[in-house]
N, C-alpha and C positions, 0 to 999 in steps of 0.2 A: 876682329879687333884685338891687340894684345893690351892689356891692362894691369897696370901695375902699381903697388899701394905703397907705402912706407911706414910698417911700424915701429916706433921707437920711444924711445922713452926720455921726452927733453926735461931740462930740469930748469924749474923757473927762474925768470929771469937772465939766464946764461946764455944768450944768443949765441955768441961763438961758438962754445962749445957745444951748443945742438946742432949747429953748422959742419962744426966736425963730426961730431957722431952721425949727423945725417949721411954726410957724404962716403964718409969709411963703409959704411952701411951697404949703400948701392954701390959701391966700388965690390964689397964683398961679395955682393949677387947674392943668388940662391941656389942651390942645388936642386936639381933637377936629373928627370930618367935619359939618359942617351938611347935616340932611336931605335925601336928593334933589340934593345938588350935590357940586362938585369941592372949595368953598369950605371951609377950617376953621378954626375960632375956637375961641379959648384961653375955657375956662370953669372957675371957680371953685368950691373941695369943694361951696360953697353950692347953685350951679347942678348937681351932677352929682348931688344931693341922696341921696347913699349911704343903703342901710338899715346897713350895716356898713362902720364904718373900724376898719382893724388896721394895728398899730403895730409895729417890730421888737422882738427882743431886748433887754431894757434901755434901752432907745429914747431916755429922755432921761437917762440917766446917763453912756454908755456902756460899754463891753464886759469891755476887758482889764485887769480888775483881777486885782493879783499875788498877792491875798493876802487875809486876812477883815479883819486892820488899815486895807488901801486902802479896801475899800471901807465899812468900818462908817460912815463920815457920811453913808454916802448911801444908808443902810439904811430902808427904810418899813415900818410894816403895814399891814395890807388896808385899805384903803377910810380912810387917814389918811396921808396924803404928797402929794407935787409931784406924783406919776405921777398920783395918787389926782384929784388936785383940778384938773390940766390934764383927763383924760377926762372928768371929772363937766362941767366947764364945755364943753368940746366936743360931748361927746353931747346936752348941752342945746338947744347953741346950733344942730346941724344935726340935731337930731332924730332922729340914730340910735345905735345902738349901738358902743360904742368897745373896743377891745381892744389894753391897751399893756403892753409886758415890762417890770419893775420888779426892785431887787433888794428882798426880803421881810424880815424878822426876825419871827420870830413870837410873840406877845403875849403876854408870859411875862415873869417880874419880871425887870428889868436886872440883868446880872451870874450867872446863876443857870447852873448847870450843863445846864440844860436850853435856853437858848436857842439855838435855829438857828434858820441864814438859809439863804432858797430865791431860787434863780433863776425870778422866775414872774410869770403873764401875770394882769393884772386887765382882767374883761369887766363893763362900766360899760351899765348901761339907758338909753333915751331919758330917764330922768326924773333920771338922773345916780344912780340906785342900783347898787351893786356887786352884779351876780345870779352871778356864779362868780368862783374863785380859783383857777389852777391852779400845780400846783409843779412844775418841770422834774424830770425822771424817770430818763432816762438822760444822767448828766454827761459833759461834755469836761472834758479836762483841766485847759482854764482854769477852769471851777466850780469843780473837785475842791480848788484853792486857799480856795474859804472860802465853797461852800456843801454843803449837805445834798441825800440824793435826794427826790425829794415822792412822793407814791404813783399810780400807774399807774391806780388802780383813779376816781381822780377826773377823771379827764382826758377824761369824757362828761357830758355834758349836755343836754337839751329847752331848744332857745330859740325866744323864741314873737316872731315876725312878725305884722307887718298882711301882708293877701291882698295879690297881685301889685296888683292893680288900684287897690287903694289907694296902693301905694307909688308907684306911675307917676305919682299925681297931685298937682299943688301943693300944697306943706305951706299949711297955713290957719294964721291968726291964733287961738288960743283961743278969744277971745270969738266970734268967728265960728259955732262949733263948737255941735250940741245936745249936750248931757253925757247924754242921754238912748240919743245913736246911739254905740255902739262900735264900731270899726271891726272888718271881720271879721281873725281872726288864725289863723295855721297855725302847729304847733309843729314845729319844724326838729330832728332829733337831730341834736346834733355832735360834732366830738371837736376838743380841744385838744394840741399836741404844741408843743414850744420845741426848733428845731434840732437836736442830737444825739439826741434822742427816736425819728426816723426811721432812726438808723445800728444796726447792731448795739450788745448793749448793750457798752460800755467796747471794744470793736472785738474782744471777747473770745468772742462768741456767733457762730452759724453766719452767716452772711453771709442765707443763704438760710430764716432762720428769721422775718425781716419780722415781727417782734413790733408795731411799732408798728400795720403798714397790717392785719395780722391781727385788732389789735385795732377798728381802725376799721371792717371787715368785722360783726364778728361782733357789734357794737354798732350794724349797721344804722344808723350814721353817714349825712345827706345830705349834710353840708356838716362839711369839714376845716381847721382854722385854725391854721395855723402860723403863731408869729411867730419870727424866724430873725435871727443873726449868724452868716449860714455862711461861712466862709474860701474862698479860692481860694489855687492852688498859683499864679497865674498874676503874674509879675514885673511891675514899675512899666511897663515899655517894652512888655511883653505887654499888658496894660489899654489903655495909650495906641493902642497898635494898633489896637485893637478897636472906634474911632471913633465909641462909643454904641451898640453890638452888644449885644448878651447874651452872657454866659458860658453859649457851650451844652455844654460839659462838665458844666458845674455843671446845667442844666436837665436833660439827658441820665438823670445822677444822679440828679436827684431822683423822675423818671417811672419809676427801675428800683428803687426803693424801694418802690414801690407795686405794685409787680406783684402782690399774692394781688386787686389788684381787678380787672386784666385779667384775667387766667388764671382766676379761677373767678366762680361767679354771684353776684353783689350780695345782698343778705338783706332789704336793707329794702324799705319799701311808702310807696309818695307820692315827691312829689316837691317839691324845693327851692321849686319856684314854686305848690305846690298839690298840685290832682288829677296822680296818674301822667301822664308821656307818652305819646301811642299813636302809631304807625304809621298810613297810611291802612289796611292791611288790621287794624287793631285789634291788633299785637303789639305789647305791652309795651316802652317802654326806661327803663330805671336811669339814672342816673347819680349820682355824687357829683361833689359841686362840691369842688375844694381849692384855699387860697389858701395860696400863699408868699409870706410878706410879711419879707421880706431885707431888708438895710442895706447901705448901701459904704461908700466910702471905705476910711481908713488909720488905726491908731491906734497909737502907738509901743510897741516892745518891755518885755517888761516887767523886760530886761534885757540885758545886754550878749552874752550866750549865746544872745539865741535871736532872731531875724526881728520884722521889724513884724507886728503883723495887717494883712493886706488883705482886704479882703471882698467877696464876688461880685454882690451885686448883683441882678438878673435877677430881680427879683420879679414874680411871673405869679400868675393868676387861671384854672384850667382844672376840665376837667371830663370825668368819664372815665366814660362811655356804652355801655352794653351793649343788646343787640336777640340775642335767641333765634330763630333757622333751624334747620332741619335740615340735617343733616352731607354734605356730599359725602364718597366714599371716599377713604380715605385721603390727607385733606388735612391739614394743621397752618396755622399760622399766624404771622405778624413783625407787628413795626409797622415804618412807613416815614410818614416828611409829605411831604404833596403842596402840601404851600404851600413860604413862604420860611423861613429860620432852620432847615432840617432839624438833627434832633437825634441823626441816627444811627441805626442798627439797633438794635432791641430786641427779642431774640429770645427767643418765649415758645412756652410749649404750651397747647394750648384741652383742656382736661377735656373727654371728653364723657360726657354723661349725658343717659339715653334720647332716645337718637339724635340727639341735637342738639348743637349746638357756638353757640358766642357772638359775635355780631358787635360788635368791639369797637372804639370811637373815641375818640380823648383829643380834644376840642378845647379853643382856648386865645384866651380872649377880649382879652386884652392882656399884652406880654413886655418888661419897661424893659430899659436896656444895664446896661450890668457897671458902668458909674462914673455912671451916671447918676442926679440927684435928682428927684423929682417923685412925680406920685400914680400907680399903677398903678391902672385901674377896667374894671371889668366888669357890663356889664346881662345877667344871664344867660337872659333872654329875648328877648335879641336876636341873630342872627348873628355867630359867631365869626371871630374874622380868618384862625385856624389851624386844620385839621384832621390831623389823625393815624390813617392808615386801614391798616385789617389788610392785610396781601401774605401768598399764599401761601409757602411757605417753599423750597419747591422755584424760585424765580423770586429766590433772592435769596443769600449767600452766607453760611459759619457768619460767629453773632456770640459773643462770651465777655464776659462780667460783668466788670465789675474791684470791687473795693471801693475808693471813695476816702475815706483817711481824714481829709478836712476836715469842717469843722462848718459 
């Protein structure tokens, strides 16, 4: 599956002009390696011909609003607003699936004691129909100003792909096309989450209770879609530092959110890109694919009392892979990366059950800096740039959790 994110930096309130900056954005593409060489050339959303683009947080409204007054004009319902009719026309125009954070009001007579607004994600079909809606679940603080919780229980779904093979190749002309041949299609479970979804709930539940990635497990999720405005603690002069890096505090974080998918066995069957993966000696590997598709930039306070938002950035595309062995004695298990951008110790325990223990890998097919705009993208059939591979535990030093409480 190719997978492609949008990070940017809208600026509140100015639909338009996030409209344009969105678009100039994917018009610009990303640069990338030309096959077989050292050479790389900058290619356009068009060229990188996504099956899925995902959009952040409130993407073209933006973020910090103070209050349900701020933001009521720039309230939508489902599948009838700006957010509504920019995806519809994009998933059109590049043929794939679009997934952008919107603020919601929900369809109920004006004025009515009954209406609420949700912080939530509309996932738009190639044909520019809205096939899911989901409602942000566990609020930040800044929602808790003027919106509602959505329900947890809607936040899965089957979305259904053309085969790998199809998507690799040049989108055709319609008229081109027999209406007779359909292309073959696999259906993908996933699960939807909006930034604070991944944290405990209200920072009030056990740290270690992983409600969201629990729920991703147990819904046999392949493929994970966040759209995010997660904050950084890290000051204007701290960003500038960081010279187009990633914020791997914030990436660290988000890989120790997920831990019930490391530490125990996956539940679903197939795979992102089809039939299961095998091993050459025929062992099975899982994987679920997750995207973090984050925003940066700045956006002013939403008062004299309290800091700008700054946002972290670092949107990535990865994928965290399991392969069943049998157990050596009393081993246990860390993660540690053997590429560049190391994210730190993540110290975990492997279950085992009968006899076996998990060989576990996060890899990670593309990682934007902390202040940087552009497309993060991923072909998840093709070679990852970062691997993240288990280290015995005895070979490495204690590590300790923290909870960080940004969104």
């Amino acid at each position: 599956m190719r997978i492609a994110t949008l990070q940017f930096a809208p600026k509140l309130g100015d639909v338009e002009g996030n409209i344009t900056r969105a678009n100039e954005l994917l018009k610009r593409g990303k640069v990338i390696a030309c096959d077989g060489s050292s050479e790389r050339m900058e290619v356009g959303i068009d060229g990188l011909r996504p099956d899925l683009l995902v959009l952040p947080e409130l993407a073209l409204t933006g973020y910090n609003f103070p209050s349900r007054e701020a933001i009521k004009p720039f309230l939508e319902t489902a599948g009838d607003g700006v957010s509504f009719r920019w995806a519809c026309e994009t998933a059109k125009r590049l043929h794939c699936k679009v997934c952008i954070g919107y603020p919601e009001i929900e369809n109920c007579r004006e004025g009515s004691a009954s209406t609420k607004y949700y912080n939530s994600l509309l996932v738009v079909d190639e044909s520019g129909t809205v096939i899911h809606n989901y409602r942000k679940s566990f609020l930040f603080m800044t929602d808790e100003t003027w919106a509602d919780e959505g329900d947890v229980e809607l936040g899965t779904c089957t979305l259904p792909f053309s085969s790998s093979n199809e998507s690799s190749k040049p989108k055709m002309d319609s008229s081109h096309q027999n209406s007779e041949e359909e292309p073959a299609c696999r259906q993908v479970p996933t699960s939807f989450g909006i930034c604070m979804d991944i944290n405990p709930y209200k920072f009030e539940a056990p740290y270690k209770a992983y409600e969201f990635a629990n729920r991703v497990r147990d819904a046999g999720s392949q493929l994970v879609v966040l759209s995010m405005a997660w904050l950084t603690h890290m000051s204007q002069q701290e960003m500038t530092n960081l010279r187009g890096k990633p914020d791997m505090d914030t990436f660290s974080y988000w890989l120790n959110r997920f831990m019930p998918l490391i530490e125990k066995r996956m539940r679903h069957v197939g795979d992102i890109d089809g039939d299961s993966l095998r091993t050459p000696d025929e062992t099975e590997i899982k994987r679920a694919v997750l995207v973090f598709a984050n925003r940066a930039g700045e956006e002013p306070s939403a008062d004299d009392t309290k800091p700008a938002a700054r946002y972290a950035g670092t949107s990535t595309v990865i994928a965290v892979t399991q392969r069943t062995r049998k157990a050596a004695a009393g081993t246990t298990s860390g993660l540690e990366s053997r590429e560049k951008h190391p994210a730190g110790m993540i110290d975990l325990e492997e279950t085992s059950e009968d006899a076996s223990v998990i060989d576990t890998k996060i890899v990670c097919w593309d990682l934007l800096g902390a202040a940087e705009e552009g497309i993060c993208f991923a072909d998840t059939t093709a070679e990852p740039k970062m691997v993240f591979r288990l280290k015995r535990r005895e070979d490495q030093g204690d590590s300790d959790e923290e909870s960080d409480e940004s969104e």
